[in-house]
C-alpha positions in Angstrom: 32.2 79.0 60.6 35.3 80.3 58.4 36.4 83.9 59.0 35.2 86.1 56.0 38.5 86.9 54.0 38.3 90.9 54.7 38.5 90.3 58.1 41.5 88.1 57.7 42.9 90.7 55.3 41.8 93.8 57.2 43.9 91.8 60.4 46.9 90.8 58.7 50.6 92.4 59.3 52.0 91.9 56.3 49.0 93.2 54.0 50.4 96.8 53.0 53.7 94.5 51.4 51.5 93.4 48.7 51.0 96.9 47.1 54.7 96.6 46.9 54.3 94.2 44.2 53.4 94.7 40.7 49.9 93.8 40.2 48.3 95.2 37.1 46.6 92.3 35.8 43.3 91.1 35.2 43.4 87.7 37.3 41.2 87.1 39.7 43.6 85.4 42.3 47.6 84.3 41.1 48.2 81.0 43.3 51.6 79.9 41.4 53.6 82.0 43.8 55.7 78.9 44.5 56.6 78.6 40.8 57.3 82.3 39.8 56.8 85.2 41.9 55.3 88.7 41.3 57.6 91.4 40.4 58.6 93.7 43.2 58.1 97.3 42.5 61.6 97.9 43.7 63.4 95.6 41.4 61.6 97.7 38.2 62.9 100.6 39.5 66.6 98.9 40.6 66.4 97.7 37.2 66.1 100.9 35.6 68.7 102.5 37.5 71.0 100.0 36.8 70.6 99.5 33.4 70.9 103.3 32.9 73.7 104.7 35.1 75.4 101.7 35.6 75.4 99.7 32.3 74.4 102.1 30.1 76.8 104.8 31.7 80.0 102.9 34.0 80.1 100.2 30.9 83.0 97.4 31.3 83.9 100.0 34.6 81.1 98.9 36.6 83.2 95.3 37.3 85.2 97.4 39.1 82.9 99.3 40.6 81.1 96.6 42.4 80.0 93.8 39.9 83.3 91.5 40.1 82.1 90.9 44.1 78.5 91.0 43.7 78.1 87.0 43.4 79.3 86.9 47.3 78.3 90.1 48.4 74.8 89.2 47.6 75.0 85.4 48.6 76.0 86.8 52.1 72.6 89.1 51.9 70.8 85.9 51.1 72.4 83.9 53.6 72.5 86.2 56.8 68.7 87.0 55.6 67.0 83.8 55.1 69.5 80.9 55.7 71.3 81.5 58.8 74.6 81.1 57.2 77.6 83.4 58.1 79.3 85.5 55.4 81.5 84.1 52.9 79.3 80.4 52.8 76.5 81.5 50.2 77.2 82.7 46.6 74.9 83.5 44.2 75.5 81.7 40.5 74.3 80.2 37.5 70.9 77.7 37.7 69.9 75.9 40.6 71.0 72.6 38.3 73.9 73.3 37.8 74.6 74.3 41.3 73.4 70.8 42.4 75.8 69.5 40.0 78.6 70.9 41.2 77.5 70.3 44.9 77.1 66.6 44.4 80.5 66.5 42.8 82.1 68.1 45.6 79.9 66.0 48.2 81.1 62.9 46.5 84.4 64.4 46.7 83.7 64.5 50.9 83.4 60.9 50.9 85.5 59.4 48.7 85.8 55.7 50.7 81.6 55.5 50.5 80.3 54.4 47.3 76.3 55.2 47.6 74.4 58.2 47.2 70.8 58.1 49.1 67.5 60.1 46.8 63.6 60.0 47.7 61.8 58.8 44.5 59.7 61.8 44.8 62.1 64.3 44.4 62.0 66.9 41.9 62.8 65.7 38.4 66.1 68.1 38.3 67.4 66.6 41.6 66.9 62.6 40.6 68.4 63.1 37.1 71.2 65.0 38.0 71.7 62.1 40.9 71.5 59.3 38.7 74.0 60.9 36.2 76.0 62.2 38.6 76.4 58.4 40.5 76.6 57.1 37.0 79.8 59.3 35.7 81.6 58.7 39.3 80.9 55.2 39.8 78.3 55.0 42.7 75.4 53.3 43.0 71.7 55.2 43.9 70.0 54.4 46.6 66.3 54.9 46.9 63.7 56.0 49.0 60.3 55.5 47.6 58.5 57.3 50.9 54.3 58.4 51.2 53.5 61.3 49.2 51.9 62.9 52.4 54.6 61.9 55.4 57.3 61.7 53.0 61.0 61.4 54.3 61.1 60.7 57.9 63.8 60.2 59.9 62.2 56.2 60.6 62.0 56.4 56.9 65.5 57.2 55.7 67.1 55.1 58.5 66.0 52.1 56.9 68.9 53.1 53.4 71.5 54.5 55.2 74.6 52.6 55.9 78.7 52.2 56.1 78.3 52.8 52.3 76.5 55.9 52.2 78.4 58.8 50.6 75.5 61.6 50.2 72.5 61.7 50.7 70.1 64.7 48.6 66.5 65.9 49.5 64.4 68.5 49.3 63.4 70.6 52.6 59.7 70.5 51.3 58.5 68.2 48.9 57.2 70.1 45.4 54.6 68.0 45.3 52.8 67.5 48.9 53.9 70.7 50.4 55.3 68.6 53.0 57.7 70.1 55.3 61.0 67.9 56.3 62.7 67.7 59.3 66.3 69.5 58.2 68.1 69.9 61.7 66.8 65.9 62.6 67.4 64.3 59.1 71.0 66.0 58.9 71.8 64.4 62.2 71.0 61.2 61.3 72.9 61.6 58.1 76.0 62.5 59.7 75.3 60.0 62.6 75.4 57.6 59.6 79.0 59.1 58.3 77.9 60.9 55.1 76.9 64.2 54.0 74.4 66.3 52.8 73.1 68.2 49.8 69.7 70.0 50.8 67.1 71.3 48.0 65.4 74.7 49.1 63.8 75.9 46.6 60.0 75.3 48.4 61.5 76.8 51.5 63.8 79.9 51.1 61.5 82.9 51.5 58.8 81.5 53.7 59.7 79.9 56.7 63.2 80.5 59.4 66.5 77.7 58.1 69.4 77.8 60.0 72.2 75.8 57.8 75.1 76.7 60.1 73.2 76.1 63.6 71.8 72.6 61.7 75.7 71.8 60.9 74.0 71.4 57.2 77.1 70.6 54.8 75.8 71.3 51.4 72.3 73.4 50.0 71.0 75.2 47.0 68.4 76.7 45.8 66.9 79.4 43.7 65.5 82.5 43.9 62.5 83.3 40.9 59.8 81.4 43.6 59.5 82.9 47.0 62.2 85.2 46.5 60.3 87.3 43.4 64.2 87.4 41.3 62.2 86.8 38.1 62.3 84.1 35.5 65.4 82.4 35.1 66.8 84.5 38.0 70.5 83.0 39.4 70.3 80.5 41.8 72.5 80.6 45.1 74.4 77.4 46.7 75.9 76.9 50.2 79.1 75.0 51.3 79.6 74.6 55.2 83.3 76.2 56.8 84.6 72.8 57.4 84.1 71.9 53.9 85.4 75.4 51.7 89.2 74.5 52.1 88.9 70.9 50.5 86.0 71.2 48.9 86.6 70.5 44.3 83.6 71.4 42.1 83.9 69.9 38.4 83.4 73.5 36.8 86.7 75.2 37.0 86.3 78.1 35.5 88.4 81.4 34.9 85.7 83.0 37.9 86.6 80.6 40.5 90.8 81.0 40.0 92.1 82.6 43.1 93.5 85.7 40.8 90.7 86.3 37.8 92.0 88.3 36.2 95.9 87.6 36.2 95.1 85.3 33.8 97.7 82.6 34.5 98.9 79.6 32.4 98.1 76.9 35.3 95.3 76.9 37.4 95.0 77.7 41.5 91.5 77.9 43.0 90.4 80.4 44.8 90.9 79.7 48.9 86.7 80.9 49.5 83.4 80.5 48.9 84.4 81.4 45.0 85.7 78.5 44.3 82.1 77.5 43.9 82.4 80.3 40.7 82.6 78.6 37.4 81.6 81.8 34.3 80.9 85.3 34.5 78.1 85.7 36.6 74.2 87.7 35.2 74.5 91.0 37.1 71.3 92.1 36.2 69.8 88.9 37.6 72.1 88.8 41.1 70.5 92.4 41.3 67.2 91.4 41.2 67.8 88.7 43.8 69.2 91.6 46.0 65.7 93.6 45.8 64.1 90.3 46.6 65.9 89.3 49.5 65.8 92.8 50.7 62.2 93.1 50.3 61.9 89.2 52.4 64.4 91.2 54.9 62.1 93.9 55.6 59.0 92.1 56.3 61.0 89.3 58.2 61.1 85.7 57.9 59.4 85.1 61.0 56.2 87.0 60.0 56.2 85.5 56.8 56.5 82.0 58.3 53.4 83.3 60.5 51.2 84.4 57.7 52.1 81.3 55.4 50.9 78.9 58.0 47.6 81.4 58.1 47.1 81.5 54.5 47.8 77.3 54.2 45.0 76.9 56.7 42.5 78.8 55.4 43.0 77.1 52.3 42.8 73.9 53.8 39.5 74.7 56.0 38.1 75.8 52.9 39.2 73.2 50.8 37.4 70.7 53.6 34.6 72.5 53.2 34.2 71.6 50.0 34.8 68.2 50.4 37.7 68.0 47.9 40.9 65.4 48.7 43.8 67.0 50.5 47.2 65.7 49.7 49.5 67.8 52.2 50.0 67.3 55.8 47.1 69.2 58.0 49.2 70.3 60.6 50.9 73.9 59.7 53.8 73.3 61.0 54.6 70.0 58.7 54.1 71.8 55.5 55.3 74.8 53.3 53.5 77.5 51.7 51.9 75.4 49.3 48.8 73.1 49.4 47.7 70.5 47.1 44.4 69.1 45.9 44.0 65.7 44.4 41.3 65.9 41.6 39.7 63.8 38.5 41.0 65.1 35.1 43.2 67.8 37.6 44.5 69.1 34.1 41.6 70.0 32.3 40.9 71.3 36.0 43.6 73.3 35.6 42.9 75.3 32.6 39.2 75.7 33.6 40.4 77.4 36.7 42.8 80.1 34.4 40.1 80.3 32.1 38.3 82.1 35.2 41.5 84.1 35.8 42.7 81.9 38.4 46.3 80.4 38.1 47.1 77.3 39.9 49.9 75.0 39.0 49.3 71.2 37.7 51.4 68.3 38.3 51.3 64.7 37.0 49.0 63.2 37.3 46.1 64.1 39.1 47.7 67.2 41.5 46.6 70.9 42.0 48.6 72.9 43.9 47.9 76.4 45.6 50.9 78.2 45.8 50.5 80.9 48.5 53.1 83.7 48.8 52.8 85.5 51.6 54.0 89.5 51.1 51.7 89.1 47.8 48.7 86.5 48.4 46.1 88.3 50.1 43.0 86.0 52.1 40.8 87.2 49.4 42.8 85.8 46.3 42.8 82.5 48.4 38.7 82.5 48.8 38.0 83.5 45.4 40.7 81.0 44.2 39.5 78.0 46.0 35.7 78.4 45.3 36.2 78.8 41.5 38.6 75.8 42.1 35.0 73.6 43.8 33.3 74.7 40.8 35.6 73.5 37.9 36.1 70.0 39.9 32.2 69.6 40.4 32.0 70.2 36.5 34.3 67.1 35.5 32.9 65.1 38.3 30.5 62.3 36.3 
C-alpha cells in the first residue's frame, strides 16, 4: 500500500527548505523543476540589494569592489559545493553552449594526433550540434553511439567505438530524456584507458546528487545552473578544466576577459596562466549572483540529503506511476537514475497541455515522452501525488 503523501511530507528533512522558495502561484503541483527552478527567496532579496547599493549606488566602482573576480570566486563556491573540484578549476561564464564549445575546442586541442570525437545519438540537441560542427570546422570525424533509451551508455556499450583514433569523447551524466544515471568515475576510466579525453554534460546532475570531478580524474565538464540550481532563466552557466589540463589548455574565444592583464589593454595578446583563460566577454554579474544564492541555498541543505530525498521523491513516483499502469521509460533502480522520471504516453503532447490545464506543469519531449521533474528542496510528496493522478486521468482520456 503506498504511504499517504503527508506522512512522507510530515517525515521528510528537507521539507521546511521549500518555504524558502517563492511559491505564490495557483498550480497545483510544478514538476519542471529539471527545466527551470523556483526562485529562492534569497536571491529576490540578494537581488534587490544588489541592484540598489551596489549598481545603483558603487556604479562602474563595484568591478573593483568585487565583480572583476566574481566569475571564479563563484565557480570555486560551485565547485567545492557540488562538484568536488578544488579552487581555481570551475568558473562561472556565458551559456552552457558556448561553454561546450569552447571545451570541445580545447579537448580537441588535448589530442591533437586522434582524429575522432565519440557522441551518444541521444544526447541533448545542444551537445550533438555543437559536436558535429565542431568535428566539422577541425576536421574530425563523429563517432556514434546510438545506445537504449533506458540503459543508455554503458561502459560494454561505449567500448565497442572507442579506439587509437579517439580524440574526445562527450556525454551527459544523466540522459535528458530517460533520467538515466551514467556511470562518470567508470566511463572516464575507460576513456582514458582508451587514450582520449573527456567533456562531461551536467546539467541533469549538478544540484541533486554527490560528483566528484577531481577524485574521477574527469578532464573537461559543464553545465548550467537555472535547473537544479534555481539561478533563473538564462542564468550563466559554469565549465570545469582538470589542473593537468589549465597550463596548455587554448579555447577559440580569446577575449579581452581571459588576457592575463584585462585591463592593461595591450597591443598583443598573452592568456591568462588560470582557470580565466576559459573567460572570453564581460561576464552578467547580476546572473553569477544569482547562481551564488543558489548554490548556497544547495550548500545548506547538502548534497547528500538532497541526493537522499531525490531518490525518495523518484520512487514514489514510480510506485505510483505502476499503480496506474502507465509505461515507465527510466531505470527502476534509484540509484541508476536522476531526479527526473519519464512516462511514455499516446498523444503525450496533447497530454501535456491537459495536465497544465489542471495546473499541473510537466515537461514534453518528442515524441511520445512525459517527464516529472522533481526538485528536491522545493517538490514536496504532495505535489508528486496530486501531479501523477491528474497525469492517470488526462492519459485515460486520450486512450481510444
Amino acid at each position: 500500500m503506498t504511504t499517504p503523501p503527508d506522512v512522507l511530507d510530515a517525515a521528510d528533512p528537507l521539507a521546511a527548505f521549500r518555504d524558502r522558495f517563492v511559491i505564490d502561484d495557483d498550480l497545483v503541483a510544478y514538476l519542471d523543476g529539471n527545466s527551470l527552478g523556483r526562485l529562492p527567496r534569497a536571491t529576490v532579496d540578494r537581488l534587490g540589494a544588489f541592484v540598489r547599493e551596489e549598481w545603483g549606488s558603487r556604479l562602474i566602482r563595484g568591478w573593483d569592489d568585487a565583480w572583476v573576480d566574481l566569475p571564479v570566486t563563484v565557480g570555486d563556491e560551485l565547485g567545492e559545493a557540488l562538484l568536488g573540484a578544488a579552487a581555481g578549476r570551475t568558473v562561472i561564464a556565458d551559456s552552457t553552449s558556448v561553454n561546450l564549445y569552447k571545451l570541445l575546442h580545447a579537448a580537441i586541442g588535448a589530442r591533437p594526433d586522434r582524429d575522432e570525437i565519440v557522441i551518444d545519438a541521444t544526447n541533448f540537441p545542444t551537445d550533438r550540434y555543437l559536436v558535429e560542427s565542431v568535428a566539422a570546422a577541425r576536421g574530425l570525424t563523429v563517432r556514434w553511439l546510438r545506445p537504449d533509451l533506458v540503459d543508455n551508455v554503458t561502459v560494454d556499450a561505449l567500448a565497442d567505438v572507442l579506439g587509437a583514433r579517439t580524440a574526445v569523447v562527450v556525454l551527459s551524466q544523466v540522459d535528458y530524456r530517460s533520467g538515466t544515471l551514467v556511470d562518470l568515475p567508470a566511463v572516464t576510466r575507460l576513456v582514458h584507458e582508451h587514450g582520449a579525453v573527456i567533456v562531461w554534460d551536467l546539467c541533469h546532475s549538478v544540484g541533486v546528487m554527490p560528483i566528484a570531478l577531481d577524485s574521477a580524474d574527469v578532464d573537461f565538464a559543464v553545465g548550467c545552473t537555472y535547473k537544479y540550481l534555481n539561478s533563473g532563466p538564462g542564468a550563466p552557466a559554469f565549465l570545469y578544466v582538470a589542473e593537468r589540463h589549465l597550463s596548455a589548455v587554448t579555447q577559440p574565444i580569446a577575449g579581452w576577459w581571459s588576457a592575463s592583464d584585462l585591463f592593461a589593454m595591450s597591443e598583443t595578446y598573452e592568456v591568462a596562466p588560470t582557470i580565466r583563460r576559459m573567460l572570453s566577454g564581460t561576464p552578467s554579474v547580476a546572473g553569477i549572483v544569482a547562481v551564488q544564492e543558489g548554490v548556497r541555498l544547495i550548500a545548506e541543505a547538502g548534497v547528500d540529503a538532497i541526493r537522499a530525498k531525490s531518490e525518495a521523491l523518484t520512487a514514489y513516483t514510480v510506485e505510483l506511476l505502476d499503480d496506474a499502469g502507465l509505461e515507465i521509460v527510466t531505470p527502476r533502480e534509484p540509484a541508476s537514475r536522476g531526479s527526473h522520471v519519464t512516462v511514455r504516453a499516446p498523444e503525450a503532447r496533447r497530454v501535456a497541455d491537459a495536465m497544465i490545464e489542471r495546473g499541473v506543469v510537466p515537461d514534453f519531449r518528442e515524441p511520445d515522452l512525459i517527464r516529472l521533474g522533481l526538485s528536491p528542496l522545493s517538490t514536496s510528496f504532495a505535489e508528486v501525488e496530486a501531479g501523477v493522478r491528474i497525469l492517470v486521468d488526462c492519459v485515460g482520456g486520450t486512450r481510444r
